[in-house]
Each structure stands twice: as C-alpha cells, then as structure tokens.
C-alpha positions in Angstrom: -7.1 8.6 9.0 -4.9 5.7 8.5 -2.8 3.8 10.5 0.4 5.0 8.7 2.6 7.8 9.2 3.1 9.9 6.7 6.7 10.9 8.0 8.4 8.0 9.4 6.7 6.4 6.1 8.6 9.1 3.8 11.9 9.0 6.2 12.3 5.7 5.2 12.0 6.1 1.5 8.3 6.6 0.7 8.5 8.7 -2.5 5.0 10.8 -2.3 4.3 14.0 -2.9 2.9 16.9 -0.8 -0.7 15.4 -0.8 0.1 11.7 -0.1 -1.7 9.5 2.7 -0.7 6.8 3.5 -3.3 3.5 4.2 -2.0 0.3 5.1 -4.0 -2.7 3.1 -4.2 -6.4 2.9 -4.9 -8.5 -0.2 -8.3 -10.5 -0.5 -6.6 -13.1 -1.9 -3.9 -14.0 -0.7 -3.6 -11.8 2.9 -0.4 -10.1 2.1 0.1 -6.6 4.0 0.9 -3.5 1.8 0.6 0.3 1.8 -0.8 2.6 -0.7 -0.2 6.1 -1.9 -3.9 7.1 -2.2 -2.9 10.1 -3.9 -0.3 8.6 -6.6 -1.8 5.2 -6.4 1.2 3.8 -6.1 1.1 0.1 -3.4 4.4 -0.7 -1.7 4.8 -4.2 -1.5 8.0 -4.6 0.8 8.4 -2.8 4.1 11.9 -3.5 3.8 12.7 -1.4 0.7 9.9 1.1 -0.5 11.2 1.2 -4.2 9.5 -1.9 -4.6 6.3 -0.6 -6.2 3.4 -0.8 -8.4 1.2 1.5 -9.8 -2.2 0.9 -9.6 -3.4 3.5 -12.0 -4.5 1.7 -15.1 -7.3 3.0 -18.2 -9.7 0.9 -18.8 -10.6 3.1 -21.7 -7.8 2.2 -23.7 -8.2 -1.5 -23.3 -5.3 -1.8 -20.4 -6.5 -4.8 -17.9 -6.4 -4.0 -14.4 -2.9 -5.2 -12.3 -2.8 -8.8 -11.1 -2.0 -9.3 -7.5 1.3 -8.6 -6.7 2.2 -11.4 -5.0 -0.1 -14.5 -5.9 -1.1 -13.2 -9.6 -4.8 -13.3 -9.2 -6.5 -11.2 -11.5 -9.7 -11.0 -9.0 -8.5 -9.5 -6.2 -9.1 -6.5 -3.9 -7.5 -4.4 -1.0 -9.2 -4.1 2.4 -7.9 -1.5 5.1 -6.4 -1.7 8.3 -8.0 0.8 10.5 -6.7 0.0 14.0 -3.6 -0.1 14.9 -3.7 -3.7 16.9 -3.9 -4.7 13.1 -0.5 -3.8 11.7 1.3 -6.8 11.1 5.1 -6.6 12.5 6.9 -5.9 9.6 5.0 -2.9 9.0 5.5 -1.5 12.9 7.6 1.0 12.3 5.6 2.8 9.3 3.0 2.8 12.1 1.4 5.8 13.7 2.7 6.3 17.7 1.2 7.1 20.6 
C-alpha cells in the first residue's frame, strides 16, 4: 500500500479509473517527487495541477525509446518509492494518506 490516497488524489483531479493505485515516486536522477497511476501508467508531475502528465507506457517492440525524465531529460533514469509517510515531501501532503 502506498502512501497516496486514492480519493483525495481523484478529488483533486486525478483522472484514473476504477483499478487505479496510487504510489508516490522520486526520480534517480534528478530527486524530483511525482505520483504514478500504476494501473494506467500514467506519472503526475505537478501536485499543483494533475493534468500535467505523462504516459509511461511505451513499445519497445516497435522501435519507440523509453521517456526521458520529465524534468531533467535524462534518458537513464528510474523511479524509487516512497513507502512511509515521514517521506512525502510538502507539496504532495495533501495527496497523502491520514491518520
């Protein structure tokens, strides 16, 4: 179980589905905070407006590359997870799970 919640997430304009979860993620790279749609692959890059997204699906198989980083355009770069909730940086409180 992340540290996000699912409905405050999707109250505030988290476009998911039924089966979305929620994890909140930081960039090897670079450190930036984000969350990710597990279940759409879809990474939110601004806790301030959630229709800033990417998709992170991508086909190797037909010869698409793999996204860059968001924010510092590295192409070798990787997410790690937040998985206590001492860890979620400010801006992303009140996406937070309470209590």
């Amino acid at each position: 179980m992340g540290v996000i919640d699912k409905w405050h997430f999707e109250a505030r304009g988290g476009h998911g589905c039924d089966n979305s979860d929620y994890r909140l993620l930081r960039t090897t790279c670079c450190g930036f905070y984000v969350v990710e749609d597990v279940e759409l692959l879809d990474l939110y890059v601004d806790p301030a407006d959630l229709n800033n997204s990417i998709d992170l699906g991508y086909s190797p198989r037909h010869g698409e590359p793999p996204p860059k980083c968001p924010f510092c355009g590295a192409a070798e770069w990787d997410l790690v997870e937040i998985q206590d909730i001492t860890g979620v940086p400010e801006v992303w409180e009140w996406a937070a799970k309470r209590g």
